[in-house]
N, C-alpha and C positions, 0 to 999 in steps of 0.2 A: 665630580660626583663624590669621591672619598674624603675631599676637601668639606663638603657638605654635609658631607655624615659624619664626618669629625666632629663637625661644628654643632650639630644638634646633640649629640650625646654629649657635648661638652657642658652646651646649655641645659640639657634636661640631668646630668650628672649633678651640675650646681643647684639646680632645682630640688631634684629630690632628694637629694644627702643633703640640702638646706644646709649648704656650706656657709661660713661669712662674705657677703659682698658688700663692695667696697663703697656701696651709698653710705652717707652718716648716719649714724644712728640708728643701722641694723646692729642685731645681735643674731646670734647662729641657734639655729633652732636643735639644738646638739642632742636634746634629748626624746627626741620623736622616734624612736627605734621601730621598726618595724619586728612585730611577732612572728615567731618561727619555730615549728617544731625539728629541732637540730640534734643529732649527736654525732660528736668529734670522732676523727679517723684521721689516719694517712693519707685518704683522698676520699674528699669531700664534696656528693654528688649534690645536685640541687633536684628542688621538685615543686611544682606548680599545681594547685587544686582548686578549684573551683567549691569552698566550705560554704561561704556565705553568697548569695544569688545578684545582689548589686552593692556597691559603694560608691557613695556620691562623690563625686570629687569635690577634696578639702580649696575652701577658699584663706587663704593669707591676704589680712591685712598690713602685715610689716609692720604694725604700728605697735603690736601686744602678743605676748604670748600665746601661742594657740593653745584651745583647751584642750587636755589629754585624754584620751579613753584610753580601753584596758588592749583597743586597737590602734593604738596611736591617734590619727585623722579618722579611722574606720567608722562609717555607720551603718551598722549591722542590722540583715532581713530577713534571713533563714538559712539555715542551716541544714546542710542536706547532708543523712545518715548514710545516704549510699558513697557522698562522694569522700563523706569518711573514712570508709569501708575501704575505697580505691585509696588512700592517703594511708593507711593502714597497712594493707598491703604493698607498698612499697618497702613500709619501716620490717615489715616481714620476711620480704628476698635480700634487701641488704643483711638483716639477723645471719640468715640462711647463707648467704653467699660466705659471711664471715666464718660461718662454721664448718663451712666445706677447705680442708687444706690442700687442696691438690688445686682450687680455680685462681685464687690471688696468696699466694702462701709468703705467709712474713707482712701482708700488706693491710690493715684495716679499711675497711669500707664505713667512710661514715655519710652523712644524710645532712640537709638542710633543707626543708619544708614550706613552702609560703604557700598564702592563702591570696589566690589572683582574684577572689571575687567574680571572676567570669565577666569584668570589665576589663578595657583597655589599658584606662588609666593606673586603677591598681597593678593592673601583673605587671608595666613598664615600672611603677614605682616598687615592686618586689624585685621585678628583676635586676632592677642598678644596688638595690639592696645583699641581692645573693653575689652577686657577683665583684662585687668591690670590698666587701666583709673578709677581713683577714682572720684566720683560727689564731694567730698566734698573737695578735696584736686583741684581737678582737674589740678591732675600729673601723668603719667605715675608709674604703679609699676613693676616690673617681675614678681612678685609671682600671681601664679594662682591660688594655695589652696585655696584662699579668693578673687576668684572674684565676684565684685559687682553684676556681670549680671547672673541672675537666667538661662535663655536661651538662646538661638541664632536663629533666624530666617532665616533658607538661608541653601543651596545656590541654584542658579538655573544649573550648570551645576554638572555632577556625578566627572569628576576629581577634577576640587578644590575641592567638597565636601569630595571626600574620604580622602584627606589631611585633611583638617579642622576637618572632624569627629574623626578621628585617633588622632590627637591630644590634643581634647578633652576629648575623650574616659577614659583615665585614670584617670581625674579629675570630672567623673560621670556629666561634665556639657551639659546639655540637646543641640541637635541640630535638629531642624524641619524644613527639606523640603519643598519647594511649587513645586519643580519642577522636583530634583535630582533623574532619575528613575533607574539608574541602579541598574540590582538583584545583584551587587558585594556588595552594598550595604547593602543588608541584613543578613549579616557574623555579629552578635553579638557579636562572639570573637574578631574581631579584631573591630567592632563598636557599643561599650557597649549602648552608651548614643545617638545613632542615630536614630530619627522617623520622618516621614512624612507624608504630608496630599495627598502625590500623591500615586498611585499605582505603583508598582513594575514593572520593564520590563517584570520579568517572565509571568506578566496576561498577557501584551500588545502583547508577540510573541505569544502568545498562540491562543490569539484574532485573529494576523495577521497570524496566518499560518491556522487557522479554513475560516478568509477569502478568500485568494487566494484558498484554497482547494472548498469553497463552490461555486467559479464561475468557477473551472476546471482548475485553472492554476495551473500547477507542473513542466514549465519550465521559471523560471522569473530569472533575474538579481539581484544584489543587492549591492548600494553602500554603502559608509559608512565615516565615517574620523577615524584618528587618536587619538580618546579618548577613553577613556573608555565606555563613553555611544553608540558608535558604536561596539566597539570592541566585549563589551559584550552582545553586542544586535546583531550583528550580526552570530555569532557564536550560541545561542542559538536557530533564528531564522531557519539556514541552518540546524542543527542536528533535530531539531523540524518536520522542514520541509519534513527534508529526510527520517525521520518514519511515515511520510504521503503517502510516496511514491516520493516527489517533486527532484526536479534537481534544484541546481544553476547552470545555463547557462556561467555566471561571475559574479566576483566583485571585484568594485575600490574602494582602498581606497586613498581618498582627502591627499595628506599631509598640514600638518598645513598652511604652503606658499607655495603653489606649483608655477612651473614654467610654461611658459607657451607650453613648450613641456609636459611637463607631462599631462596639460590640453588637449593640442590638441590628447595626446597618449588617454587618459582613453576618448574622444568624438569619437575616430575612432574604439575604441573598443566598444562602448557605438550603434555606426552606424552600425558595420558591424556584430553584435549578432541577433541568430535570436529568440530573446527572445523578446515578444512585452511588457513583463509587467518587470517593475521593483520596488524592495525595496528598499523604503531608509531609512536609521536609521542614520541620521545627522540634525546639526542645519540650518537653512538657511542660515546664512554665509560663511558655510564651502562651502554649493552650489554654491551661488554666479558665481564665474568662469566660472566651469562647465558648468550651466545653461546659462551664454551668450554666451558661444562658441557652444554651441548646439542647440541655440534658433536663438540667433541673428547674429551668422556669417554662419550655414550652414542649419538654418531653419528645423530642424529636426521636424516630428511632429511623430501622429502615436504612441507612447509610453504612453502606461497605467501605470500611480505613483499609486503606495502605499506605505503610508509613516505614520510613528510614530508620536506619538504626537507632535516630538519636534518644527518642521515648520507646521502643519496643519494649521493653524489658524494664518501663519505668514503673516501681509501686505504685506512684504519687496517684496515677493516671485509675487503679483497679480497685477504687473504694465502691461502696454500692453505690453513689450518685450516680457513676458513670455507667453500673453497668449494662443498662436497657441500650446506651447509646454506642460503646464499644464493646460489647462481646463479637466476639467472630472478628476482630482485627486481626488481618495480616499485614507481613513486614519482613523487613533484614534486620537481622542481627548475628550478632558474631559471636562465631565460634565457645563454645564455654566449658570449662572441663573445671574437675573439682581438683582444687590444689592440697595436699597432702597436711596438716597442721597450720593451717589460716585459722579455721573455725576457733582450736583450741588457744591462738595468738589472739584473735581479737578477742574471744571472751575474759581473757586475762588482761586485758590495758584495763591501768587504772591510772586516776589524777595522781598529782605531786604537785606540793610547790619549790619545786627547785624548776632552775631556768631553763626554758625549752621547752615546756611540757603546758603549756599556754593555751595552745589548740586542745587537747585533750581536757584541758580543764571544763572549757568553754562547753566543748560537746558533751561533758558527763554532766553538769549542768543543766545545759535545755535538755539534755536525752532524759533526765528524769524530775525534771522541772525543781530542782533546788539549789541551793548556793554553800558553795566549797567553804568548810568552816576560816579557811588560811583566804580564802578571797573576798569576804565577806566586808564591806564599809559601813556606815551608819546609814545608807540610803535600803537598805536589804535586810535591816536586824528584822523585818515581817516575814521573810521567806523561811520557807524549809529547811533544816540544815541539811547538808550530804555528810556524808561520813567518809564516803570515797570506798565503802566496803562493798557498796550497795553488786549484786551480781546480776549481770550482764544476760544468764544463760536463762532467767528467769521473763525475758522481755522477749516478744514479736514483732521486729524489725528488720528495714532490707538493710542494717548495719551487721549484724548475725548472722544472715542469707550468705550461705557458699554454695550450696545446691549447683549452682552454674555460673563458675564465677564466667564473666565474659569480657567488661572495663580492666575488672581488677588482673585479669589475664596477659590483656596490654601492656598492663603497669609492670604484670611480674616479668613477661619478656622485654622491655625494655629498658629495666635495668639488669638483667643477665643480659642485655645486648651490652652494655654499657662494661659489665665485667670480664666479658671475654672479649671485647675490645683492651681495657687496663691489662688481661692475661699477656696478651700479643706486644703491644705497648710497652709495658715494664719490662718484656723480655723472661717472664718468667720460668721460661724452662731454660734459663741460662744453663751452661756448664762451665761458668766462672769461677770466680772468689765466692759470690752469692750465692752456688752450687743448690739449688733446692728452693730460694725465695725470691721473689720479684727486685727489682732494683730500682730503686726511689729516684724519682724526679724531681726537683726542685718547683718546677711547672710546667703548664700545658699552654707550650707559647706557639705561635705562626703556624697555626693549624694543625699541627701533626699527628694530633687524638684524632683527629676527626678522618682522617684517612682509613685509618686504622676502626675508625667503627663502620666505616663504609663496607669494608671488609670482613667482616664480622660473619659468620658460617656456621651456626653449629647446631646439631641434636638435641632438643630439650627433651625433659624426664615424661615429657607427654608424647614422644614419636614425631614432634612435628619438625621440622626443617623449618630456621629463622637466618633469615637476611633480609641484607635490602640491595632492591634492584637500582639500577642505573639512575633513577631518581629518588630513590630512596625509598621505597613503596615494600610491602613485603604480599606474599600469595592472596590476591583475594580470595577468602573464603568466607561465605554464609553463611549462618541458617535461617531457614524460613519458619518462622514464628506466627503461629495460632492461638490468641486468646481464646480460652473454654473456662468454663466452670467448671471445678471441682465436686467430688462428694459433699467440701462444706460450703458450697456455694460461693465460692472462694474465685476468682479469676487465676488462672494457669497460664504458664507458657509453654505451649506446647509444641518440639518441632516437627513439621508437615513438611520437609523440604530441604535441599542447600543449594546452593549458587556455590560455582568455582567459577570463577573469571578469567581462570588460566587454561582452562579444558576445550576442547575442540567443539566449534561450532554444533548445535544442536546437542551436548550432551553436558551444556552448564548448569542447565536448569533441570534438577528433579523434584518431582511433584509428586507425596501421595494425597491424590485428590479425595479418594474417600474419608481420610482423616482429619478434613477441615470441617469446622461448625462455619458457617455464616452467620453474616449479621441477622438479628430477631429468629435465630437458630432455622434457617429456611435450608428446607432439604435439597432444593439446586440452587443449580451457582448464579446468584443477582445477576439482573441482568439491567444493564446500564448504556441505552444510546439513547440518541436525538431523531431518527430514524430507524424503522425495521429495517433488518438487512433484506435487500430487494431479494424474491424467490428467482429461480433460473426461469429462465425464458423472459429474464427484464435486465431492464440496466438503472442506473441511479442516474439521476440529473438534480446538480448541486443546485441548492434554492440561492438566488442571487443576494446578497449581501449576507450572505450565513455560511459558516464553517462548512467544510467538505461535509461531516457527517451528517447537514442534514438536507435531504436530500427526500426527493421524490421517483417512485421508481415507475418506468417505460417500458413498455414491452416490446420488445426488440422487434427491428422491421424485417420482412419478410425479407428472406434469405440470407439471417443472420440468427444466430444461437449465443443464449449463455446457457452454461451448462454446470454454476457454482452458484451456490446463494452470494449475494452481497458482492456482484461483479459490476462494475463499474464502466465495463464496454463489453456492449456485443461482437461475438467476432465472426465477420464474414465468410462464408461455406465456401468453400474449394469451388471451383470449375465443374459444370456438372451434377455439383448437389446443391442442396435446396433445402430449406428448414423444415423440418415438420410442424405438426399442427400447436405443441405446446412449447416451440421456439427452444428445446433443449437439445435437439445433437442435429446435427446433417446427414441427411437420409440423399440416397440415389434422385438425384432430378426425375421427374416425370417424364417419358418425352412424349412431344405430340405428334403426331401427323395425321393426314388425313385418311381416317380408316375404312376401312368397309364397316365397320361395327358403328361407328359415327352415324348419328341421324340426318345430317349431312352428306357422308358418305353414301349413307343408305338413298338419299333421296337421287344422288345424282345418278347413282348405279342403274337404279330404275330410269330414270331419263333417259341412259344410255342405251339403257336394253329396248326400252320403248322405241327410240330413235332406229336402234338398229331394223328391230323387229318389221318398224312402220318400210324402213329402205325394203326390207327383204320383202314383204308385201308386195309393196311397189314393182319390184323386180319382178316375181311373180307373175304378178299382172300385166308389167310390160311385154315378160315372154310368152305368157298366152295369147297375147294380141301383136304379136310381132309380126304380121303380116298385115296389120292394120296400115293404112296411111298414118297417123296420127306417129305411129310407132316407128315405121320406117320414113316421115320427114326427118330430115339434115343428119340422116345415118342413124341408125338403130346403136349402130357398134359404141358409136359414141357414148348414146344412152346408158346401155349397160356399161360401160366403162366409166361414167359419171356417178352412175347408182354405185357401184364397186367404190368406189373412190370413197363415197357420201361412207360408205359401212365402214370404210377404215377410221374414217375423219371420228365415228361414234367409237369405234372402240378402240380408237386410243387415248379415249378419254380413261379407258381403264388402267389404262398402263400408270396415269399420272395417282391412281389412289392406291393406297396402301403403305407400306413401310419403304421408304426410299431402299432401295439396293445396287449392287454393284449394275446391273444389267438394265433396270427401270430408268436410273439417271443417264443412260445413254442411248437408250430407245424411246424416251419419251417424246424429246424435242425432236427427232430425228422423224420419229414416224408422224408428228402433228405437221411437220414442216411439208414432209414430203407428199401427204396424202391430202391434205389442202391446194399445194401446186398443184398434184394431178387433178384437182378436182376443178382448180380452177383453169387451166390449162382446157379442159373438154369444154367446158362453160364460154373460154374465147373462142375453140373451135368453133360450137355452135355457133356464137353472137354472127362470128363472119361468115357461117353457112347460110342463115337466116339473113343478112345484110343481101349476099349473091342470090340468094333463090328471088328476092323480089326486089331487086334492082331492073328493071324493064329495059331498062336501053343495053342489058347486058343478056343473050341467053339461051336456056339454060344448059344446052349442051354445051356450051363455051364456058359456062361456068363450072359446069363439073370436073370440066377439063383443067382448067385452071386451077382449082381445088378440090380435088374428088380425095377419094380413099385413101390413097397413097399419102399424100401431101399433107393431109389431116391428121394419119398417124406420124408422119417428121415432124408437124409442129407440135403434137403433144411432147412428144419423144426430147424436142429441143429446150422447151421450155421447161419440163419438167428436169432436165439433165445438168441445168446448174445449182437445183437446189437440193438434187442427188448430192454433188461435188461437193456442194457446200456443208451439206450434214455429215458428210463420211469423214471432210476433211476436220471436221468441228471435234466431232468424236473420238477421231483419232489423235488427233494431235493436241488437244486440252479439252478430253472428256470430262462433263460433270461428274461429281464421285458424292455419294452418302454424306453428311455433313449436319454433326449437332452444333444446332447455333444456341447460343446459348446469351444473345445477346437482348430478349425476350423475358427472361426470368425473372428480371425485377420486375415487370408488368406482370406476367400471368405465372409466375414461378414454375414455368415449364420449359424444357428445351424442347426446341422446336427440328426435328429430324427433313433436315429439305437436302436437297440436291444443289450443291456449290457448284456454281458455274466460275471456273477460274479465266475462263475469257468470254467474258458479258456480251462484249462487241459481236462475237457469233449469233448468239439467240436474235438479237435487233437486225440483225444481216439479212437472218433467217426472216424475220417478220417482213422485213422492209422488203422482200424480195415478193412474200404474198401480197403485198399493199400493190405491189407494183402490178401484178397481173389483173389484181381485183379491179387497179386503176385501169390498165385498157380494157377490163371486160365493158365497165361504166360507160367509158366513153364511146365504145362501136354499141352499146346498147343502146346510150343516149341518141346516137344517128338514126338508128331503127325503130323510133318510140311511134313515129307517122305510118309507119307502115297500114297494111289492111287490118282490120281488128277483128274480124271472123275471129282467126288465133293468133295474135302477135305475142311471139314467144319472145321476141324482144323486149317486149315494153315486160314480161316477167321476169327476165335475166337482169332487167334495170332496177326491178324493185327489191329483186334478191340480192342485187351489187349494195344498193341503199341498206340495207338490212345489216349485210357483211361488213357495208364502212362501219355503222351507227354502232355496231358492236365492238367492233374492233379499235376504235379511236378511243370510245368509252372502257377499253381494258385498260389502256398504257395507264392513265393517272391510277385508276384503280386496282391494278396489280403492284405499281409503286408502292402502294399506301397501304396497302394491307397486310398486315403482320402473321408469319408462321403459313400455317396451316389452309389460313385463308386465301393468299395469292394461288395457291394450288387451285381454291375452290373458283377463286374468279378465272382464270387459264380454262378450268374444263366451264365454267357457264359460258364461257365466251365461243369457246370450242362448239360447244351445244347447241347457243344461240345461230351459232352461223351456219351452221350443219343442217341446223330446221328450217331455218330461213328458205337456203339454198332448194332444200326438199320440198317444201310446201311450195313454193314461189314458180318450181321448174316442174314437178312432176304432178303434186296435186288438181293442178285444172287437168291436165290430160288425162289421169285416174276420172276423174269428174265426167266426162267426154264418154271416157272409154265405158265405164260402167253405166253411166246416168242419162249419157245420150246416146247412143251407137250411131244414131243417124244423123250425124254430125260426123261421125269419122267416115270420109268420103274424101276423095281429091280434091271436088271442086270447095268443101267444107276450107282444107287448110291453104285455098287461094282467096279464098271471099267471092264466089262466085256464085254460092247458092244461095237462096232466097231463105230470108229471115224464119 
């Protein structure tokens, strides 16, 4: 690789010191000298500027002399007063530094000047210029191992810089920034000997994506040019930005010449986005175009700039053409303090025609449009003459402007970087022979200056602390910069703000918000997306092939909340809770169950009470006629033991409504189980009392004997006693307990308050045990269906069994199925249904009988013996 880079500096050395080569019939182009604003010292600084804005690159034919300008090859296109201003101020702190005896004492500082044109080509063709030019010979050399100039001062733009740096790189000769921010810049490998007094783009996107985040813009524009310092400034900006959340809407980039279609294409793409802010990361030349075809031919207003340092602070940019389209422009820019005797230095430079003084001629010149009486040829005898008297203090220009200097600030610490590096360097606080003065070098060879400016530490007369860090970066600091107009209608820069890049999270960015104008002077702050930000109680859903920002906003699903504008996911309610009606916070679940206040509840209460009511009736009536035949067939005892039963079977249907509790979930199934069995239990008694009474080949004293009283109470007693066992043991040993299920809430956004049965298998035990008696009631009924039909209670026990199944079978899918509240409500219809069944089926005819016929209730009535 060194090999390589040998070999190109060797060739571009020959090249542009247009040495002799050894084709026939070349001659050395020996007198193309390149212009330089220089004066002689002990040690001779260089410096890089950006005067004129392009230089074509010179074509050689080798065949003839190249024609001469007053620029050598130069072909000159404007001239920029500001960047004079900054060239100026160099020639100012060298003055300055010389006249201080205590910073380089015994040691002259002197200066050598070029003009990089802000092209690559030329600042390479200055730079092998500055650096190969010997003071004492004052001739060009190639060799760069032993160049005279310890540093180089410059450049202001990031591409020729990275050229220039690169180049120097390998011969450790120092190059210092005032202006050059691109973070490609900051690569050490590839730019050993590269530092600057400016900060890094990486603080500056950092700055500008904290800003547009901190006024709510995350849909803006963003243009840029063709160089590096857009290139890379833009790209880190958008990736930056888009981990913020942000959208680029668009972005143009300028080409170097554009045409004037391409200008009218990027102003109608510029018109019809609906992005109201945009970034720009370009010089204000590159705008230029741009900015007239969008200002001055179609009057565009309405558009909030935010822009990099490179034009904040540019005059060019705050003529009245522009101002309808940038007033209210914010930005970065740096730092800027008023330097003590600049003002009074630049108004004093005047021309000379002695050597060195070339650039200033040139600028006094176009600065007041006439021709120097000593530069004057027979092509200009029409021009003006200058006198070179002409005064400076008398003109309004950003060449005059110190107000705030901020470039020329750069320039002044970076060559007191450059002197208090030579301080340390030369050894000037020796306590030698030299006792008091520096001690002269012959040269600045195998890097050793360059160590020594790395190190570099010191207090400038402004309080600030100047070094460079580890890659050579010095404190990022900003200001935030507001265009307003003035009392004379005048465009201001005014600061609203700073950025420190070095300060603790959340306290780099200060904003006084009240002191910004916006653009078209609008009293809030523009507001610029592609989407409203969704209100809480919604969420955004990204429209399919479109930027996250734009977006259509959803109203979050039940039992889920946002509770921010412009959230992007709803979030799920706890366990328990449930969203409220406008989807903004989670509120306590509702819970359900089945209430007495329910019209539901209400209905079945009355059922119940009815059902009861109708049994105790019954009862009533049975005990009033309990000496009736009617009433004392197949045992009375039974009777009222059946009716008792029927009254539990109703009310415990109460038990299953209301709010589940510790006592309800353990008496509910217990008391349904158990008063069911006993009900059905009397119900087999009878069936086989009613089987023996009219079985004929059996009787009936033999039959009582064999079944009477006794024997009727052990078979209730028996049958009933394992579903006693089974209920106490159910209870005891994995009782139901209270339990909000909450697995309902996405259907009906309510918890549902039921009674957990932690061992299922008992409740079906339970049931399966009354299936099982209902079955033998069925089947000894079914045998009795032939009996005498006077009163075959049989054939009514079979149509109540009928009733009991039809119910009963029809609960299991239907209790499965029914969600909350509802299984409660099928459990007691079903309860109900078979309660009534039972009631109407067994005791209803004989109410019938008793009341409606009396004479019917006789002996011979409940054998079939008496006449129709």
């Amino acid at each position: 690789m060194k090999k390589c880079i040998d070999k190109c500096i060797e060739y571009l050395t020959l090249l542009i010191s247009l040495e002799d080569f050894s084709l026939p019939e070349c001659t050395k182009l020996a007198s193309s000298k390149p212009v330089a604003l220089h004066s002689d010292g002990d040690v001779v600084i260089g410096g890089f500027f950006p005067l004129h804005y392009v230089a074509s690159k010179p074509e050689y034919s080798y065949n003839s002399k190249p024609q001469k300008t007053r620029f050598g090859v130069l072909i000159i296109f404007l001239l920029y007063h500001t960047v004079f201003h900054w060239m100026m101020t160099m020639v100012f702190t060298v003055d300055e530094i010389n006249r201080n005896s205590s910073l380089l004492p015994g040691v002259k500082l002197g200066y050598r000047i070029m003009d990089s044109c802000d092209h690559v080509h030329t600042s390479l063709q200055a730079l092998f210029s500055l650096i190969s030019y010997s003071k004492t010979t004052r001739e060009y050399s190639p060799c760069l191992n032993y160049s005279p100039v310890p540093a180089v001062i410059g450049l202001a733009s990031s591409t020729p810089t990275r050229a220039v740096a690169h180049t120097l790189g390998p011969f450790n000769i120092p190059l210092v920034s005032y202006f050059a921010t691109c973070s490609c810049l900051t690569d050490k490998h590839l730019y050993p000997s590269f530092l600057r007094t400016v900060p890094s783009d990486l603080f500056q996107v950092r700055g500008l994506v904290k800003l547009v985040t901190f006024f709510g813009w995350f849909w803006v524009g963003t243009i840029g040019a063709m160089d590096d310092y857009s290139l890379y400034g833009i790209q880190a900006f958008s990736i930056q930005f888009g981990q913020q959340g942000g959208c680029v809407a668009f972005h143009l980039t300028i080409p170097t010449s554009p045409t004037v279609a391409e200008i009218q294409k990027m102003a109608d793409k510029l018109q019809r986005s609906t992005a109201r802010v945009v970034v720009v990361f370009a010089k204000d030349v590159n705008l230029l175009d741009l900015f007239s075809e969008v200002s001055i031919s179609r009057n565009m207003t309405g558009i909030q700039w935010v822009v990099s340092e490179a034009w904040m602070t540019a005059t060019q940019l705050t003529t009245p053409d522009f101002h309808n389209l940038l007033e209210g422009t914010l930005g970065f820019s740096f730092p800027g303090v008023s330097i003590p005797g600049l003002k009074e230095f630049l108004l004093n430079v005047r021309p000379s025609p002695k050597p060195g003084m070339e650039l200033v001629n040139v600028f006094w010149e176009e600065y007041f449009g006439c021709k120097l009486e000593f530069e004057r040829d027979k092509s200009a005898l029409k021009k003006t003459v200058c006198t070179g008297l002409e005064d400076l203090s008398y003109t309004d220009s950003s060449y005059s402007d110190v107000s705030q200097a901020r470039i020329s600030y750069n320039v002044y610490k970076a060559v007191y970087a450059v002197a208090h590096a030579l301080h340390t360097f030369l050894n000037c606080n020796s306590t030698g022979p030299t006792r008091g003065l520096c001690e002269m070098h012959n040269s600045f060879t195998n890097g050793q200056f360059l160590q020594y400016l790395k190190m570099v530490n010191f207090t400038n007369q402004f309080d600030e602390k100047v070094y460079f860090d580890s890659n050579g970066e010095p404190v990022p600091l900003y200001d935030i910069i507001n265009w307003q107009k003035d009392s004379k209608n005048e465009i201001s820069f005014v600061k609203v703000g700073n950025y420190d890049g070095s300060a603790q999270q959340g306290q780099q960015l200060q904003i006084l918000k009240n002191t910004i104008v916006w653009t078209t002077r609008q009293s809030q702050v523009p507001v610029s997306q592609c989407s409203a930000p969704c209100p809480p109680g919604s969420r955004q859903a990204t429209r399919q092939g479109e930027p996250k920002c734009c977006f259509d906003c959803l109203p979050c699903a039940d039992g889920e909340i946002s509770n921010q504008t412009g959230s992007t996911e709803c979030i799920k309610c706890p366990e328990y809770f449930w969203s409220d009606k406008e989807k903004v916070k989670c509120v306590a679940g509702e819970e359900e169950f089945l209430s007495f206040s329910d019209t539901m509840g209400i209905i079945l209460v009355a059922i119940t009470l009815l059902g009861f009511i109708l049994t105790t009736i019954i009862t009533i009536v049975f005990h009033s006629f309990r000496f009736t035949p009617i009433v004392k067939a197949n045992n009375s005892e039974i009777s009222f033991l059946l009716l008792l039963s029927l009254k539990l079977c109703f009310l415990c249907c109460l038990v299953f409504i209301g709010q589940p509790s510790w006592w309800t979930c353990r008496l509910r199934q217990a008391a349904f189980g158990i008063s069911f069995v006993l009900c059905l239990s009397c119900l087999l008694v009878k069936t086989i009392v009613v089987l023996l009474a009219f079985q004929t080949n059996v009787p009936v004293s033999r039959g009582r004997m064999l079944f009477g009283t006794f024997q009727q109470r052990i078979l209730i007693l028996c049958t009933t006693a394992p579903q006693i066992c089974l209920s106490t043991g159910w209870v005891l040993g994995a009782p139901p307990f209270p339990f909000r299920n909450s697995n309902y809430q996405v259907i009906t956004g309510k918890i549902v308050v039921e009674c957990k049965e932690p061992w299922p298998p008992g409740f079906y035990l339970l049931l399966g045990y009354i299936g099982l008696l209902a079955f033998a009631c069925l089947l000894l009924a079914f045998f009795g269906r032939k009996l005498p039909d006077t009163f075959n209670e049989a054939k009514f026990i079979s149509f109540s069994m009928l009733i009991f199944w039809a119910v009963w079978i029809s609960f299991i899918p239907a209790y499965v199925s029914s969600p909350g509240k509802f299984s409660v409500a099928v459990e007691i219809f079903a309860i109900l249904a078979s309660s009534f069944g039972l009631l109407l089926c067994i005791f209803v005819p004989k109410c019938y009988i008793i009341l409606l016929h009396p004479e019917r209730n006789i002996k011979k009535g409940m054998t079939g013996k008496n006449p129709r």
